[in-house]
N, C-alpha and C positions, 0 to 999 in steps of 0.2 A: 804644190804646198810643201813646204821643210815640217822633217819630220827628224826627231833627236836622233844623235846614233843609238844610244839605247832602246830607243821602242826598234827601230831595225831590228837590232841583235834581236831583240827576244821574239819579232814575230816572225825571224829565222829559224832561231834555234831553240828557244821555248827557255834562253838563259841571258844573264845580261855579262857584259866583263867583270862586272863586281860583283859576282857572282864566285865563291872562291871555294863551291862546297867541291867534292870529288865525281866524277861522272860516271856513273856506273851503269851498265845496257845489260838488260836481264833477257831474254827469253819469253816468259810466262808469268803471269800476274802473283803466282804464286811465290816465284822467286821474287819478285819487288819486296814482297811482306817481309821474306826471310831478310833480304840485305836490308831493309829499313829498320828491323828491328835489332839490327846488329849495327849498324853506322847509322843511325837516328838523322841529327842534323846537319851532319857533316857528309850525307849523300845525297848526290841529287839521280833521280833515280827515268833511264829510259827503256822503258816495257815495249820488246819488237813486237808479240801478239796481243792485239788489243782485245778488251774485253766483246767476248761472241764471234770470235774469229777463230777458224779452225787451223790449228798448227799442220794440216796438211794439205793444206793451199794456199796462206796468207803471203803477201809479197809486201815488204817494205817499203813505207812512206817516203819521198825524200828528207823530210823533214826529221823522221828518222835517222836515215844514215846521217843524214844532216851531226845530230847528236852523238850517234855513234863513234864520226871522225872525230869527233873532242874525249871521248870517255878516256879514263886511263885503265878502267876494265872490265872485261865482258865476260860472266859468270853463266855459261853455257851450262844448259840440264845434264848434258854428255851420255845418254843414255837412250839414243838412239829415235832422239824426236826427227819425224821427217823435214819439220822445218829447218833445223840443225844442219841436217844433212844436208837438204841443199842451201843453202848459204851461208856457212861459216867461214868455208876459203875466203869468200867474196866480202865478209864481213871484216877477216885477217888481213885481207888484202886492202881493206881503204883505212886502215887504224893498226900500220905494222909496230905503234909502241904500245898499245893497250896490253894488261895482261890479260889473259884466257884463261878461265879458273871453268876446269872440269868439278862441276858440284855431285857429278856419281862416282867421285872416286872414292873407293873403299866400302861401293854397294856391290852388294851380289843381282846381277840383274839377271832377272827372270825370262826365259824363255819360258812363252806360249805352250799348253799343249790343248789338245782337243778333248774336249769335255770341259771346260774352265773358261776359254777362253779360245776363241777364232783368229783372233789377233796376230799371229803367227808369224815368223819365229820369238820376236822379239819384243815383248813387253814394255814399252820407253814411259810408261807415269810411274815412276820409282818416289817420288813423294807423297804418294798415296799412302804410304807408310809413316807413321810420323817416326819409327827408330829411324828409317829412312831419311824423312825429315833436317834430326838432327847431325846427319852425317854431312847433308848437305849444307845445316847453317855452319857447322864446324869447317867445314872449306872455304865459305863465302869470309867468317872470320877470317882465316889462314891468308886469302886476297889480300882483304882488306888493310889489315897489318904489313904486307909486304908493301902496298902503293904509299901506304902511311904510316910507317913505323912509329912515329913520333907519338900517336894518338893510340898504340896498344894499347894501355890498362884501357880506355874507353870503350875500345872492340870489346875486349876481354869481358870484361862485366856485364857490355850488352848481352853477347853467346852464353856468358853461365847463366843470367838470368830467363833469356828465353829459351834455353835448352830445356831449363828445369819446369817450365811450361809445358813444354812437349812430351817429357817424361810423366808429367799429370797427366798429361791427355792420353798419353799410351796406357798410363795405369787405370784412368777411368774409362778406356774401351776395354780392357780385357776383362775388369771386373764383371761390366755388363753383358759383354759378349757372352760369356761362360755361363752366363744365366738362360740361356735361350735355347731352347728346345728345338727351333727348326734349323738347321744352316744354312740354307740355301735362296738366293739371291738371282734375280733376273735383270742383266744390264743392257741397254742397248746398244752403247759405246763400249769395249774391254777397258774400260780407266780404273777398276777397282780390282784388279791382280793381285796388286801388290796388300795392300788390306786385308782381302781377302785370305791370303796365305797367310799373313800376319796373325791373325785372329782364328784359324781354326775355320773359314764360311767357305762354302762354295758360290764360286760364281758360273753361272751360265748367261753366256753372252750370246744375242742373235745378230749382231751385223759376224758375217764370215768375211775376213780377209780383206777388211773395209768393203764390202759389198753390202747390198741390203740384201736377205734370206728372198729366196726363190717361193711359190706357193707350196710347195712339197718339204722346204727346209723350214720354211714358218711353222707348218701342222707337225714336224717331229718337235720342234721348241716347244711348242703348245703342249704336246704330247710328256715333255721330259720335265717339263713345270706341274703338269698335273700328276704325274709320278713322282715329283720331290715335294707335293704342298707347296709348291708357292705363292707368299701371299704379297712379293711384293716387286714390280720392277721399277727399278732407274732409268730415266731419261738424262740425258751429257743435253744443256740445250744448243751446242754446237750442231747437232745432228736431226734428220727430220725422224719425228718421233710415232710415224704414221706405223708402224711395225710393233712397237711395243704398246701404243694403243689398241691394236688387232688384240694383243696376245692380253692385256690388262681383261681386254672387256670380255675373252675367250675363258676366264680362269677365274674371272672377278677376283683378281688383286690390286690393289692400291697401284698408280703411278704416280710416282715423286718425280720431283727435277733434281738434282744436284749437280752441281759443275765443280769437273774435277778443276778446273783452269782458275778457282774463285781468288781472289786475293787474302781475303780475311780468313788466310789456313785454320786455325784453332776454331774458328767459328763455324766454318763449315764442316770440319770433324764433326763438330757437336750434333751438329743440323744432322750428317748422315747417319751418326748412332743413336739419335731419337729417332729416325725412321726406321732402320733395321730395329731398333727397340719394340714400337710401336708395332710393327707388322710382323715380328718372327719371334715374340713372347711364347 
């Protein structure tokens, strides 16, 4: 059976040749939001971790790389995601003209310490911050304008406009934040570090060192939840959530889901400060 060149192309590469937008390969679903709300219709946009997939073991579709070899650029988190680490050479190496736009530069990235956070050394969800946030849509513009100068004031006005989004959302966490009597937080996954410094809250996380807690480190978690009142832990739904259901139903606190990975960033801000709201009033 003949089939057009264009349905080929697209059930290759998910684009057709008249297809004339800019190709842009993000990371994390969250980065897709950022570069779309800054290069609107003039990106087209390929997300390496799919949604429910853990950026520390996910391996790339062909179909992907597929997209990848056309992009003209790839807006890396740069902030020490494992996924990053291992395949960005290999990403630079099949697309040596694409540019690579580091989106942590000019964050201060947080090292882990114990008590806060298991996670250790290195803390890589820096967008969990939204100041954070906007440093990185201010990069992702800075890209954008370099592959297509021509269409600056477009960038421009997309980054002012949804920066000043993002500065609402910072100003409406810390109002509420500051109202709240308990600070402390129980995560399963460490993905809320950076927030958490941000805002004044304590995080205590029970996976140690991507491991799941031992029977002896689960009962001191349980032990340091019921010495700090906690009324609330977070599940990442990347991760199996058998450990923080232990510790919910040991302390009878609330278990939410949140995914630090969501795309609809601003939206799920909301989603997590109604829950810190709700349970640490």
């Amino acid at each position: 059976m003949f089939f057009p060149l264009s349905l080929l192309l697209v059930s290759c590469t998910g684009y057709t040749q008249t297809d004339h937008r800019l190709g842009v390969t993000v990371t994390i679903l969250t980065q897709a939001d950022f570069v779309e709300n800054v290069g609107g219709e003039k990106i087209r946009i390929n997300v390496m971790i799919p949604p429910g997939a853990s950026p520390h073991t996910y391996e790339p579709m062909p179909s992907q790389m597929q997209d990848l070899s056309q992009s003209s650029m790839y807006a890396m988190v740069g902030s020490g995601i494992e996924f990053e680490l291992t395949w960005m050479d290999k990403f630079i190496t099949a697309n040596k003209n694409m540019l690579v736009v580091d989106c942590s530069k000019g964050i201060d990235i947080y090292e882990g310490k114990e008590g806060d956070s298991f996670h250790a050394p290195i803390d890589p969800h820096v967008w969990m911050s939204p100041p954070n946030a906007q440093i990185m849509v201010q990069n992702i513009a800075n890209g954008l304008i370099r592959i297509d100068p021509e269409n600056r004031s477009f960038y421009e006005n997309n980054r002012d406009a949804y920066i000043q989004r993002l500065i609402n959302l910072d100003e409406e966490i810390t109002s509420v934040v500051s109202g709240l009597q308990n600070r402390t937080f129980i995560v399963d996954h460490p993905a809320f570090g950076y927030f958490a410094r941000e805002y004044g809250l304590n995080m205590l996380a029970i996976e140690a060192e991507g491991k799941t807690p031992t029977p002896s480190e689960l009962a001191s978690i349980i032990e340091r939840a019921r010495e700090n009142n906690v009324h609330i832990i977070i599940a990442s739904p990347q991760f199996n959530p058998t450990s923080a259901k232990v510790i919910a139903d040991s302390i009878d606190a609330k278990l939410v889901t949140v995914d630090p990975l969501a795309k609809n960033y601003i939206d799920n801000m909301h989603m997590l400060l109604e829950e810190l709201e709700k349970a640490m009033e």
